[in-house]
MARTOR-133895 format. One record per residue (C-alpha): residue in one letter; z, y, x. Coordinates in steps of 0.2 Angstrom, whole numbers, plus 5000, padded with zeros to 4 digits. Layout:
<rs>
AZYX
...
</rs>
This chain:
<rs>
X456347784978
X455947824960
X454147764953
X453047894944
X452747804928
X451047944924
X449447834926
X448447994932
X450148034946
X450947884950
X452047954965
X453547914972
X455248024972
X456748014979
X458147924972
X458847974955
X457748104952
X457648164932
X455848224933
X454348184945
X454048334961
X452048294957
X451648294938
X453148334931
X453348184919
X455148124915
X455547964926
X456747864915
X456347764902
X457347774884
X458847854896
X459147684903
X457647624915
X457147684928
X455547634938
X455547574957
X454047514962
X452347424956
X452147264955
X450647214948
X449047274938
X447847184927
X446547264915
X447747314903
X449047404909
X450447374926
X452147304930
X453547394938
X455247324944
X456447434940
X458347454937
X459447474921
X460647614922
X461447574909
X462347414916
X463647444924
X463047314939
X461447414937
X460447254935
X458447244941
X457447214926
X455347214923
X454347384915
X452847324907
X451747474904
X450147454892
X448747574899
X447147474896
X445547524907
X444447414898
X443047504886
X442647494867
X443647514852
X443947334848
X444347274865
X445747414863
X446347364850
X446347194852
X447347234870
X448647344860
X448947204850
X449147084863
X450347204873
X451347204854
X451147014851
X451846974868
X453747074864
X453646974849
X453546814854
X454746844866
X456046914854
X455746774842
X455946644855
X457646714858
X458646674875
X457946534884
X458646504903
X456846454907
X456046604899
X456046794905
X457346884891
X456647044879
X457847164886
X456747324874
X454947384866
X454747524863
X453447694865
X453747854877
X452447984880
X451047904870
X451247764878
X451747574875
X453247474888
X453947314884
X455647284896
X456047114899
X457147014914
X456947014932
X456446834938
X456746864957
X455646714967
X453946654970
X452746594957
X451946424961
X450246494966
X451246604981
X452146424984
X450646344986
X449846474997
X451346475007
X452046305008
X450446195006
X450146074992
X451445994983
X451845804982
X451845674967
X454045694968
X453545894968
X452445884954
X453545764943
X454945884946
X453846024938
X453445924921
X455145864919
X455746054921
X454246134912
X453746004897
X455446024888
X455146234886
X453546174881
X454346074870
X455346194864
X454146374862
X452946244852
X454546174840
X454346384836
X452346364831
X452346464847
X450846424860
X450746504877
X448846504880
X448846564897
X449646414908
X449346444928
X450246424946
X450246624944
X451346614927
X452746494933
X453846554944
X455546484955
X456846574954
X457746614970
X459346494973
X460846514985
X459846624996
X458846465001
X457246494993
X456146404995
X456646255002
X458146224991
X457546274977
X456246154975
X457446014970
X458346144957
X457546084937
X458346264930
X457546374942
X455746344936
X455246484923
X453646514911
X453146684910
X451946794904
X451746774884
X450446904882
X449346784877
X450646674867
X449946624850
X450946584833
X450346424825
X450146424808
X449146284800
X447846424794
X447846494814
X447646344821
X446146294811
X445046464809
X443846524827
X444946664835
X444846774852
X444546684867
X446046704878
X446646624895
X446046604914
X444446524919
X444846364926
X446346334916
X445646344897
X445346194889
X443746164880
X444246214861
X445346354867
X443646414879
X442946404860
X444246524852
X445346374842
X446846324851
X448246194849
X449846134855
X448845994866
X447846174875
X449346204884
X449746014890
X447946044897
X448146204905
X449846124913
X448845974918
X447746044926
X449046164935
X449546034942
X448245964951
X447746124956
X449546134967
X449145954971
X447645974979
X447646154986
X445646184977
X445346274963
X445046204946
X443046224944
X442846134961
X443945994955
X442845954941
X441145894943
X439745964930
X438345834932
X439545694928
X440745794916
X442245734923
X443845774936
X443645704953
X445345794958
X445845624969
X444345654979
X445445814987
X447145744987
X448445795001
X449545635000
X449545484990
X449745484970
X450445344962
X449345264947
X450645294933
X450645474938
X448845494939
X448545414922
X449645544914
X448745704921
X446945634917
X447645594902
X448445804901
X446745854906
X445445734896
X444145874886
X444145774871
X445945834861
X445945644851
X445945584868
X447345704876
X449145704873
X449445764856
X451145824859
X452445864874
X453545694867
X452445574872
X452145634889
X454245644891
X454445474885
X453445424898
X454145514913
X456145514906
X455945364896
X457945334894
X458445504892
X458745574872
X460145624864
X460845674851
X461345624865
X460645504877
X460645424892
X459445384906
X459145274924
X459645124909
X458544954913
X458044844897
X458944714901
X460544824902
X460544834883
X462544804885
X463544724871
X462944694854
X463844774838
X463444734820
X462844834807
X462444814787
X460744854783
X460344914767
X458744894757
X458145004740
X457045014731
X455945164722
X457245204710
X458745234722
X459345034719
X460144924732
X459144774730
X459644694746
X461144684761
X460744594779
X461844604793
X460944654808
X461644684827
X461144784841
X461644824860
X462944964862
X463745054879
X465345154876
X465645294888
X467445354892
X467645554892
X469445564893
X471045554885
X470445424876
X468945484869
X467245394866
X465445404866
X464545284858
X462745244863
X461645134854
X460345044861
X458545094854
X457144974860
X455245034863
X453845024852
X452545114841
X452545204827
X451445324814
X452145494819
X451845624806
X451345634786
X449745584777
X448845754771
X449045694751
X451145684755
X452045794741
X453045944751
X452345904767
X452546034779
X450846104789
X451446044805
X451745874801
X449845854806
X448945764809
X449545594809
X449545494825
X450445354836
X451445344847
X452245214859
X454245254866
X454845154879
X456845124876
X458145224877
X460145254871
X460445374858
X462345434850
X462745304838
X463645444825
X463445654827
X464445734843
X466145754836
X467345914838
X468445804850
X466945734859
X466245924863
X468045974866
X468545874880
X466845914888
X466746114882
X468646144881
X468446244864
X468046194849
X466746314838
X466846234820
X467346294807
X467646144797
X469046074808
X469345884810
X469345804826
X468045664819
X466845784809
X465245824817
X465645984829
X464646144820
X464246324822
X463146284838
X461346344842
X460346244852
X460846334869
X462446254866
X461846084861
X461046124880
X462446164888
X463546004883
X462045884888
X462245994906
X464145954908
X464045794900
X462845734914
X463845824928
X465445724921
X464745554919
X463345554936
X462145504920
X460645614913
X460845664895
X459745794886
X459445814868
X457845704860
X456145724859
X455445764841
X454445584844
X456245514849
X457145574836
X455945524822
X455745354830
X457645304831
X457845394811
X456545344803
X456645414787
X454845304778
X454845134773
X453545044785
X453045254788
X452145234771
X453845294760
X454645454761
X456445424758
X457545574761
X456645714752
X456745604734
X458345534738
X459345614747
X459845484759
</rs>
């Protein structure tokens, strides 16, 4: 059947019909979409699944049509812009396997539709409801899955405001949903950037609308300010919430202004894995997780690369090389030479080829610049620290024969089998760290911004910015 898109008609026609039997409004969309069925309303408008005749596979895709029943000029207006922001973000944030694709925006009889990618599965909510409440193995499999597109929409100034059970959905697997897809990290998918923010430092620091679900906001974003911590609180408390079957307001107490989520549990939750969500869901944002990083170097805590590997103990630090350390000082000057050595594994990929992985022990540093730093950029606040545990990192860049023998092809333009391989985008970077872990048994994924900054430190005691004056 073919869905009425008319908000007054809404009626459903037989197949491949041109023009709906009841209100005579054209069913397809731009030529190319044509509506099926609803699939969900809200205040501001309804979802349709629907088909895109213009593929030859004739591929389902999602209709989001604006058609706001909410009153007032301003709340209009504000919804409109919503509806627009949300086909922005999404194009700006490009393809992502773990974010629905823009497929169109567009407007068609005075009316607004965003077309975006058909994410066939259950979203955790319907899980829960279903399946019962998850486990502390479940719920770990979530963050690892979920943190890094975190990770990745903020590393765009991009904040998603609206994180719930009803906005993450499993994608179906091998025609074995649920079950079997439960154990897949790729399957899990954040949806719904109506609400998405972009972060500029101005933004992030001036009283905006209040936007989110009850229960999920975090107290500044309940306030109308938001930051990239708001969303590790709204996943935080996601995940008690799947944890413990109850809704969120029940979970906290309001006489003693504090979670009492283990006072509903299901099964047993270790105290490594509780710390981290009371410390996802703390009110206070000085007290929360400033950053996605610190909570990925706690829960994959030997996995960053350039390339890097995990499931490494500290004392396997493996055999030491040496390496010439220089010292200069304000001017540029070498002023002094040491020799310094540190622990090394050497991977074999194949015909010969090598991946050298250096051994990067744990500790603290100052992440971040000082607001008085010349150049600095808006995002580099504010300055904060944080402890890493160890972890292996790529001694030198992924050379063209090292992403060879793992991609078979060769993108760079600047040949040479030991130059850095080039002309890449970071879905690429993504897809050799996926191969690469399938070829070696290991886990290897690209570092955390904390990761990165903490094995290239590019300050002298943090204090020092080296590589803007020099060059280095």
């Amino acid at each position: 059947m073919t869905q009425c898109l008319n908000p007054n008609c809404l009626k459903l026609n037989p197949p491949d019909t041109i023009f709906c039997q009841t209100c005579g409004e054209k069913l397809v969309l731009a030529e190319r979409y044509c509506p099926l069925k609803i699939i969900g309303q809200g205040g501001f408008g309804r979802t349709f699944q629907a088909v895109d005749k213009y593929k030859p596979s004739q591929p389902f895709c999602v209709i989001k049509q604006f058609f706001p029943q909410a009153q007032g000029t301003k709340t209009l207006l504000k919804a409109a812009e919503l509806f627009a922001q949300e086909a922005e973000r999404l194009e700006g944030l490009g393809k992502h396997p773990q974010i629905p694709e823009l497929l169109a925006y567009f407007t068609q009889d005075n009316r607004q539709y965003l077309v975006q990618e058909f994410i066939d599965g259950q979203n955790l909510q319907q899980e829960l409801n279903e399946s019962g409440a998850f486990d502390e193995s479940q719920i770990l499999e979530l963050l690892k899955s979920l943190l890094p597109v975190l990770e990745f929409i903020h590393s765009n100034q991009v904040i998603h405001r609206d994180i719930k059970p009803e906005n993450i959905i499993r994608r179906k697997n091998n025609n074995q949903y649920p079950v079997q897809a439960r154990s897949s990290l790729d399957n899990i998918i954040l949806v719904d950037f109506g609400a998405a923010k972009y972060a500029t430092m101005t933004a992030l620091g001036r009283t905006g609308t209040v936007i989110g679900s009850a229960g999920y906001v975090p107290p500044e974003q309940a306030l109308g300010k938001v930051t990239f911590s708001s969303d590790i609180y709204s996943l935080g408390v996601t995940c008690i919430h799947l944890l413990t079957g109850v809704e969120p307001f029940e979970l906290f107490d309001v006489s003693e202004n504090d979670w009492v989520w283990r006072d509903y549990l299901k099964s047993s939750v270790s105290g490594e894995v509780g710390e981290i969500l009371d410390k996802m869901i703390v009110g206070a944002t000085k007290k929360r997780f400033k950053n996605v990083g610190e909570i990925l170097s706690i829960i994959q805590p030997n996995s960053s690369p350039k390339t890097s590997q995990s499931s490494t103990a500290e004392s396997e630090k493996g055999e030491l090389f040496t390496f010439e350390v220089i010292t200069v000082d304000n001017s540029g000057n070498i002023i002094n030479r040491t020799e310094e050595c540190a622990g090394q594994k050497i991977e074999d990929l194949g015909n010969g080829i090598k991946l050298e992985m250096v051994y990067i022990p744990g500790g603290s540093f100052l992440m971040g610049s000082p607001p008085n730093e010349e150049r600095r950029n808006g995002n580099e606040s504010p300055q904060h620290q944080v402890t890493l545990e160890h972890f292996y990192m790529s001694k030198y860049p992924i050379t063209q024969e090292q992403y060879q023998v793992i991609m078979d092809e060769n993108p760079s333009k600047l040949k040479g089998r030991n130059r850095p391989v080039e002309n890449l985008n970071w879905y690429d970077a993504i897809e050799f760290c996926k191969k690469l872990s399938r070829k070696t048994g290991k886990i290897y994924r690209l570092p955390s911004e904390s990761q990165w900054e903490y094995a290239r430190p590019c300050r002298n005691n943090n204090t020092v910015l080296f590589w803007r004056n020099y060059n280095v």
